[in-house]
N, C-alpha and C positions, 0 to 999 in steps of 0.2 A: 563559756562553752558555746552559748549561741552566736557569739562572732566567728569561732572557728568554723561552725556548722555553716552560717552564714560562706564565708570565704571558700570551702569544701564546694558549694549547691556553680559560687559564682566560677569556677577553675575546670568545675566537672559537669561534662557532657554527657547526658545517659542515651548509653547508644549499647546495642548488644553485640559482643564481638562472639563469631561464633570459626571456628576454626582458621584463626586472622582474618578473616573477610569483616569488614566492620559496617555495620549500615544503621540509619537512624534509627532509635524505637517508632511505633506507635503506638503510645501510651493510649489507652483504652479505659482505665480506673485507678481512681489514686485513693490508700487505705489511709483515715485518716482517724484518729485517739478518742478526737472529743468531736460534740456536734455544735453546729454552728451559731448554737445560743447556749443560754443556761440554761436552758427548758427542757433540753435535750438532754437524758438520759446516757450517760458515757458509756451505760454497758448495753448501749446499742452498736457502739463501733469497735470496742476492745473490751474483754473481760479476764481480770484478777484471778485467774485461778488459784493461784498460792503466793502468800507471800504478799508484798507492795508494790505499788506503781506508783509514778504520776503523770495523768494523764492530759495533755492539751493537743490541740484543733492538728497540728502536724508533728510532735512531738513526743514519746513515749519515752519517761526514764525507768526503769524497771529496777526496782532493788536487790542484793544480795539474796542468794535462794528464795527466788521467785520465778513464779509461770506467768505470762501471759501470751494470750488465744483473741485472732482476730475471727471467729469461727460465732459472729454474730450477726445480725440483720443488715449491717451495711460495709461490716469487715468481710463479706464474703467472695467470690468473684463467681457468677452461675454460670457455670462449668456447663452443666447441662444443657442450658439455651443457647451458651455457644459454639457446643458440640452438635447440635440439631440443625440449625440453623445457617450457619457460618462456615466459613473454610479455615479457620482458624483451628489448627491443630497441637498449636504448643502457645503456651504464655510464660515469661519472664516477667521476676519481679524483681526491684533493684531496688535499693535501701542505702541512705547513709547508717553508719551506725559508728559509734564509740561505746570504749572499753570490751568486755568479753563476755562472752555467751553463747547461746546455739540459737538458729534461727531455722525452723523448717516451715516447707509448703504442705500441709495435709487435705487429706482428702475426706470428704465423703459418701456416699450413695444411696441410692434411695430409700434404703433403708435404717440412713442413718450412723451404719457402721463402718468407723473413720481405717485411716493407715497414711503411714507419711513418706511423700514420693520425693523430699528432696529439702536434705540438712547442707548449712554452714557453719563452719567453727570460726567463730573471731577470736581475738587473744590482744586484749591493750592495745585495739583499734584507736584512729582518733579521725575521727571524721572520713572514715573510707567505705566505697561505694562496692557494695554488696551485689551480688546474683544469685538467683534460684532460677529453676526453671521445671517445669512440668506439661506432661502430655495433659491435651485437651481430648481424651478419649474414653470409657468406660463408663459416660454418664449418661447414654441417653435415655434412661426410663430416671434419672435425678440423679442429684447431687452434687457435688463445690467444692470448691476450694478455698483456702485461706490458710494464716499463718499463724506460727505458735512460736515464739520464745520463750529461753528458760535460761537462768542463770545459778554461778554457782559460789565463789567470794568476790564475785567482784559485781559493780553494776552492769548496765548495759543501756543506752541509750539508742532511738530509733529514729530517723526523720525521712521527708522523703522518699515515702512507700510508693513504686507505681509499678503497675503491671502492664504490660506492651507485648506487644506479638509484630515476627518478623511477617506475615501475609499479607498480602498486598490486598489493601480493599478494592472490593467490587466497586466503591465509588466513594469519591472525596470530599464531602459536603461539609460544612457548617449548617446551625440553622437557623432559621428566623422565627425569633419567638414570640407568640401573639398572646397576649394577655386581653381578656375581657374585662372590662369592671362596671360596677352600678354601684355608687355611694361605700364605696370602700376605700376609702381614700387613702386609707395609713395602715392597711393591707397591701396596695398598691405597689406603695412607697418601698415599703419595708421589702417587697419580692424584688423589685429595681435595684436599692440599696443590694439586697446580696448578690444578685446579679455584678453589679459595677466595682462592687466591693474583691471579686476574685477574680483574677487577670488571667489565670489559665480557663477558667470558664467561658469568661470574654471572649478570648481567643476563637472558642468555636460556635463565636453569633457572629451571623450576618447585621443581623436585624433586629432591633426590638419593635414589635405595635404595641402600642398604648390606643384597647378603642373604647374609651371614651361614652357613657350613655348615659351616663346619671348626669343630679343635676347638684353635687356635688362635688366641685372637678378637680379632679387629682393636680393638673395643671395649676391651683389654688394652694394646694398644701406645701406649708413651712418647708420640707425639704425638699421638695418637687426641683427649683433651682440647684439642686449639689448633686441630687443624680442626673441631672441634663444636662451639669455640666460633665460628670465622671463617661455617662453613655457617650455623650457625644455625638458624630453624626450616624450612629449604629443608632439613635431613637426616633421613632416616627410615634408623633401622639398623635390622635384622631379624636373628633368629638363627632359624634352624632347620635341621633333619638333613638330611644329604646327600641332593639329590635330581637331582648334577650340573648341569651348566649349565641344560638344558632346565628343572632346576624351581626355580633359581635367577633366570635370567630369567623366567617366566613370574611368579613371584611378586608380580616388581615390578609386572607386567602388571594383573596379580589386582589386587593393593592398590592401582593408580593408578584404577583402570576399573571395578572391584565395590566397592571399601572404600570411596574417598575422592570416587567419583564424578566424576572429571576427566575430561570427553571432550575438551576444547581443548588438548589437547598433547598433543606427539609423542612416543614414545616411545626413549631413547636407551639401546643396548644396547653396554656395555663391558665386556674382558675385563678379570679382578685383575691382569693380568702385563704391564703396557703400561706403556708410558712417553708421555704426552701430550704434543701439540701442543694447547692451546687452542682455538687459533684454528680448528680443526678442528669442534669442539661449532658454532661460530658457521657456519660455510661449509653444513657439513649441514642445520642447520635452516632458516637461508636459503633454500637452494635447494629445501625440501622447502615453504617459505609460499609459493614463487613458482610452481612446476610445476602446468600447468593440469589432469592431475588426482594425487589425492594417488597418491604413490610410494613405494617404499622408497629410503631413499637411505642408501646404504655406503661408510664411509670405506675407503682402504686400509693394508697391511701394509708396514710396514716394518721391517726386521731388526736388533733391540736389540742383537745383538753386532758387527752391519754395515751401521750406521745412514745408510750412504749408500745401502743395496742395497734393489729393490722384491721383495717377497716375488711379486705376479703383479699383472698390473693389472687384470683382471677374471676371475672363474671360471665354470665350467662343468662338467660332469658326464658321464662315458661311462659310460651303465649295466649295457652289458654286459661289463664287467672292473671294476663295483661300483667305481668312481672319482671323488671327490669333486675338486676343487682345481684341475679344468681347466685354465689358462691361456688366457686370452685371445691374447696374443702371447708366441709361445716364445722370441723374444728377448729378451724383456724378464723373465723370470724369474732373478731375482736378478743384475737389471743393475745396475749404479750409476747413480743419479740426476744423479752428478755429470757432466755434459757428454751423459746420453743426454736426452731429453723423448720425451711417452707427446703423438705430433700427430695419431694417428688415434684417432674416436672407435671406442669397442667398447662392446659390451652382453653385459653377464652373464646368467647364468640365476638368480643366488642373488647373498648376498652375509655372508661370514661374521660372526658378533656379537660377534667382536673390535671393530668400531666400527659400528652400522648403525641407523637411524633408520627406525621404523615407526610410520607417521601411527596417527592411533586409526580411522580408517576401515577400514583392512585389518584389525583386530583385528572391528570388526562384521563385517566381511565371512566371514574366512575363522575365527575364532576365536579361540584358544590353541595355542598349538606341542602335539607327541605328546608324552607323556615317555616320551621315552628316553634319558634320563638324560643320557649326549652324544655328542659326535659325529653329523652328520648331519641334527640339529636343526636348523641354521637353513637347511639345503640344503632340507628338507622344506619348512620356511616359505616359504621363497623361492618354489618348485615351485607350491605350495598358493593363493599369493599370484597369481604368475602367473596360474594357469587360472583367477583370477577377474575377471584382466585388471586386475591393478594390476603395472605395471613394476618390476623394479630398475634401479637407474643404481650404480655405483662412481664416486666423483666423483675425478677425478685433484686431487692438491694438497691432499685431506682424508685424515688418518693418523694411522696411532699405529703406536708402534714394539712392537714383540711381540717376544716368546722367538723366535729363530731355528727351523723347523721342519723344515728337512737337518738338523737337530744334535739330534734326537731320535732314538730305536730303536725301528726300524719293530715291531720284537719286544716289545711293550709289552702289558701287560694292558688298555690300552686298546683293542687289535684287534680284542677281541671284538666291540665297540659297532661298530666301524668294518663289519665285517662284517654283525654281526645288524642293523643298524640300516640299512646299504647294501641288504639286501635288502630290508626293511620298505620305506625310499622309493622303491626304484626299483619294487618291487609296484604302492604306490602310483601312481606317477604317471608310469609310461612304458611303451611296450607289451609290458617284460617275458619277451624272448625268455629263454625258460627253458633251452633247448639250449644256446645259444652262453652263458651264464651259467654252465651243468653245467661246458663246457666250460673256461669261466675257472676255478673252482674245481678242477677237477680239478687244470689245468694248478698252480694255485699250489700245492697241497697235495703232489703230485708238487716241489717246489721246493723247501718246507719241508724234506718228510723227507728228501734227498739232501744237501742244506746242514746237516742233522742239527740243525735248530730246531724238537724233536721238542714245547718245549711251546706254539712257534705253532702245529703243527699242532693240536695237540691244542684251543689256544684256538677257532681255525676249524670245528674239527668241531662243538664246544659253541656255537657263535654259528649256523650252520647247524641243529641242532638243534632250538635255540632258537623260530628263526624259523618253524619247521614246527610249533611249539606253537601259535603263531597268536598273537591279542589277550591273551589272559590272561599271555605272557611279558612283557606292561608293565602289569600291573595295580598293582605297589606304585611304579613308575616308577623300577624299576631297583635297589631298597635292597637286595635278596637279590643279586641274582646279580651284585652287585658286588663283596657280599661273597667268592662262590660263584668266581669267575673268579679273584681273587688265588689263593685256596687253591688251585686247580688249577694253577696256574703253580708255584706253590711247589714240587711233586711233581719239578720236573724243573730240574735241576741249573744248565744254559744259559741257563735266562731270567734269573739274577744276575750282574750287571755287577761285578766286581769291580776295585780297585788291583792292577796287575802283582806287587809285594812278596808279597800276598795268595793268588796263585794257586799255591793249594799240591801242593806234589807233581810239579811242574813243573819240572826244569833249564834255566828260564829264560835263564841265562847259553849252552847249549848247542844250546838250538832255535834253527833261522836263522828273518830275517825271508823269506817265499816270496811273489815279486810273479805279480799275475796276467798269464796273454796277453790279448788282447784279447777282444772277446764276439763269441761263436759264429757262423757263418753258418747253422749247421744246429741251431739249439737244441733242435727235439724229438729229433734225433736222440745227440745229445750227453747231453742227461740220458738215452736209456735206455742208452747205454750208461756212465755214471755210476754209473747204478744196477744195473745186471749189475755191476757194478767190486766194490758195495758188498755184492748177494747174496752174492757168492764173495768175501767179505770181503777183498779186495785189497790196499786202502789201510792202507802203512803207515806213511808221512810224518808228523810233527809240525811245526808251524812256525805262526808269528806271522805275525796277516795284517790289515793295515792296514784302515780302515773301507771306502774307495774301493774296494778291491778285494776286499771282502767278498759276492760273487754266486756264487749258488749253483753255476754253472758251475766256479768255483776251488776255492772251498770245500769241493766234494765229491770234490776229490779226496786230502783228506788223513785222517788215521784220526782226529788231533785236533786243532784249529785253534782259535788264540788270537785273534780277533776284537775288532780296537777298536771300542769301541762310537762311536758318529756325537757323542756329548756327551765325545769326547776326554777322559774322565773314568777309562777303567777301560777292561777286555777280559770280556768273555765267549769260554767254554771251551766249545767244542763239542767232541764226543766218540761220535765213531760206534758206534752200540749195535742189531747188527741183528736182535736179535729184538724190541725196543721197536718198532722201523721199520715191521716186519712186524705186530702187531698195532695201531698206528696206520692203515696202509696200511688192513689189514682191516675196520675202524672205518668209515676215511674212505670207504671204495665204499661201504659199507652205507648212509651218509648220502647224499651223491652219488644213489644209486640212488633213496632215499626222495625226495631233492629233486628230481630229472628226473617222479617220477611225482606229488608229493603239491602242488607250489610251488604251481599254479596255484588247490588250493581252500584255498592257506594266505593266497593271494594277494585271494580275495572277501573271505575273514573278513577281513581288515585290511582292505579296502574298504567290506565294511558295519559296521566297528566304528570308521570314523576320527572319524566327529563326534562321538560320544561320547567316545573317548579325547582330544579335543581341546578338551570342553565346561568350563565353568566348575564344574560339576558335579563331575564329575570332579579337577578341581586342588584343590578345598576339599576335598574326603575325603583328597587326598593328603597336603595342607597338615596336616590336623587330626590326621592319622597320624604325621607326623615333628614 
């Protein structure tokens, strides 16, 4: 059967004939059974409704009195974004298939409630090339499309799925995809490997960068040779010194657009710690030749340890509690794909560079991202991009699977960035109420010390400081005070994650585990008296306190508390120390105090210093520096 399908794919040219006029497709998405590991969950691309299937990667055989429905997270086509968005008014899908059964295009809308705009009857087919076709209209407040077969004595087999539209794009790009990495070698690998591994993917790169910052080089790794040889001369590796994401993507930026002088392709920004979908690179760029004016278009997050879960469907930003990762719909954060679907459209503010596609127009427009090493970075872009009236879209059904981000510690030397970097864009680009900002900070600094995460606070007061130095705290784009922030953490005991065996000094066997009550109705008043508990050094409890229940409301009430860390890996040992507390406290007003009275003229200088820290100018001195 697969030779014939085979000899069908080589004979036949999918092209849509529409009243004998015959023109090429332009395939836009290809629907495909299974995902492109074992890891992957099958009833994210086609789902069983009745009856048996079996399912592989292009392949669908469907048995006797059976249903199946591509009406799933990456079986769907969003209709809606390309009704908004796009001049695209009708979509054809074209299908091999053998033997008999019915094949329809259904719909849905934002509310979910489906109807089907377009059946075909086959009958002892054997390898012949099918049509559907459907209006792209009726969705723009949500909803999709996708396919359902049903059979009835006989089987029915499927290959071959693509959906193409006769309109002529706004513009004919490939793109060039820029992957960041730091010491992820066989993350790298494996994103390249699927990359070089699918030839209609290929198809639509220019480029790939490889840049290069760790000082374990993918260039080094066992298979580094077989995809350099598969890429070929589509791979540009890059080495150079850490200058975090921001100037690891920007690189690629630089050398696609100053070096190599490519302005007809789009720029494809990936993180090293994903796991690809393909077919993903081809959806995004699709959608970004078709959109009538250029956009950013961003894939989304799906969770590598719970590859059927949505990380969030679209983001957004509350600048006054310094909050990036918004949620678009809070139900749908970290729901399962399997059996939920995303039917109302949403619109982001940003869109994170785990997967995200920026035409070369917004790079003339608005420039080069800040560096700031990371964190924040593409929130900035995103913002930057906006105000100059280029959109983001999150495309639902375009993804890469990412590191889970509940299963990292919030308590990370990364916070600092999260912080100093939170206040740099929100300076930037929002009205910056500085009161109710003071106030956020107090509040969490007051949080830190009483949960006795004495070297978050301490990282916060240093990110906060920071920020009040102005422009020149990004002039080498982060290489000092990257260094500078480890070593302060280092000082304090609690920011190492240790194995249970490990945590010395401890009668582990003897401390209980302590569950917490629920969260507070009166939280400011609960933390002060937490912290009166902690003045008059109170707490004398020990006990082991699971991640879930690791809030500083519980937490502060014990003198030492064994805290699972969120990566299930180890515990950190908090350890109530209240003269440290106390001169932290005294630190932290002193900052506080200077940021209530100084933020607003730290806030011009980084307004009148953002084009240059953004300028081409500027990235080549960096570049030439590391």
């Amino acid at each position: 059967m697969l030779e014939e399908k085979e000899t069908a794919l080589a004979t036949t040219e999918i092209t849509q004939i529409t009243e004998g006029e015959t023109t090429r497709a332009d395939i836009v998405q290809r629907t495909f059974f299974a995902g492109p590991s074992a890891e992957t969950p099958e009833d994210m691309y086609c789902c069983v409704e009745r009856g048996s299937a079996t399912r592989e990667r292009d392949l669908l055989t469907i048995a006797a009195y059976s249903v199946v429905s591509t009406n799933t997270y990456f079986g769907r086509f969003a209709a809606s974004y390309w009704q908004r968005w796009t001049t695209v008014n009708e979509v054809v899908v074209t299908a091999l298939v053998q033997g008999s059964g019915t094949i329809s295009i259904c719909a849905g809308d934002a509310e979910g409630d489906t109807r089907i705009v377009s059946t075909t009857r086959v009958c002892s087919a054997t390898w012949e090339l099918v049509r559907l076709r459907a209006d792209v209209d009726k969705f723009l407040d949500g909803g999709a499309l996708w396919l359902r077969a049903q059979t009835n004595d006989d089987r029915l087999a499927i290959s071959h799925v693509r959906w193409s539209t006769r309109s002529v794009p706004c513009r004919d790009r490939r793109s060039t995809v820029v992957i960041c990495t730091h010491n992820r070698a066989d993350y790298c690998v494996e994103t390249l490997r699927a990359l070089s591994a699918d030839a209609e993917t290929l198809d639509h790169i220019d480029a790939v960068y490889v840049v290069d910052q760790g000082d374990d080089p993918v260039e080094e790794h066992a298979r580094f040779p077989v995809v350099r040889g598969e890429l070929g001369s589509k791979l540009r590796y890059l080495r150079q010194g850490n200058l975090g994401g921001a100037g690891g993507f920007t690189r690629g930026i630089y050398e696609t657009i100053a070096v190599e002088r490519a302005r007809e392709t789009h720029l494809l920004f990936m993180d090293d710690d994903i796991r690809l979908e393909p077919d993903t690179l081809i959806r995004v760029t699709k959608f970004a030749n078709h959109t009538v004016e250029p956009m950013i278009v961003g894939g989304q997050m799906l969770c590598a340890l719970h590859p059927d879960q949505l990380y969030a469907d679209a983001e957004g930003i509350e600048p006054k509690s310094i909050r990036a990762g918004v949620p678009a719909t809070e139900e749908l954060v970290r729901a399962s794909m399997i059996g939920n679907n995303q039917d109302r459209y949403v619109d982001p503010t940003y869109n994170a560079w785990w997967c995200c596609l920026v035409p070369p127009e917004v790079v003339d427009s608005v420039g080069l991202p800040l560096p700031l090493f990371f964190q924040w970075d593409d929130v900035e872009y995103g913002l930057r991009a906006r105000a100059a009236g280029h959109r983001t879209v999150t495309l639902p059904g375009a993804a890469v699977w990412h590191s889970d981000f509940h299963w990292r510690a919030w308590d990370d030397w990364s916070r600092y960035f999260h912080f100093r970097n939170g206040l740099i864009v929100t300076s930037l680009h929002t009205d910056f109420d500085v009161p109710a900002v003071t106030r956020f900070l107090f509040k969490e600094l007051l949080h830190y010390l009483i949960s006795m995460r004495y070297g978050l606070a301490a990282t916060m007061i240093k990110a906060i400081e920071d920020f009040l130095r102005g422009p020149q705290a990004l002039s080498d784009g982060g290489v000092e005070v990257a260094a500078e922030i480890r070593k302060l953490r280092a000082e304090y005991p609690e920011t190492v994650s240790h194995p249970i065996p490990q945590t010395s000094g401890l009668p582990s066997s003897t401390i209980p585990v302590i569950k917490a009550a629920g969260t507070p109705s009166k939280p400011y008043a609960v933390a002060a008296k937490r912290l009166a508990g902690q003045l008059a050094n109170r707490p004398k409890a020990a006990g082991f306190v699971s991640a879930e229940d690791g809030k500083w409301w519980h937490v502060s009430l014990l003198r030492t508390a064994i805290v699972t860390d969120p990566s299930q890996e180890g515990v950190r040992v908090y350890r109530l120390d209240r003269e440290l507390m106390l001169r932290l406290a005294r630190r932290g007003m002193r900052v506080l105090w200077r940021f209530r009275t100084q933020a607003r003229r730290a806030q011009r200088q980084y307004r009148i210093a953002a084009a240059d820290l953004s300028s081409f100018q500027t990235w080549r001195r960096l570049f030439k520096a590391r």
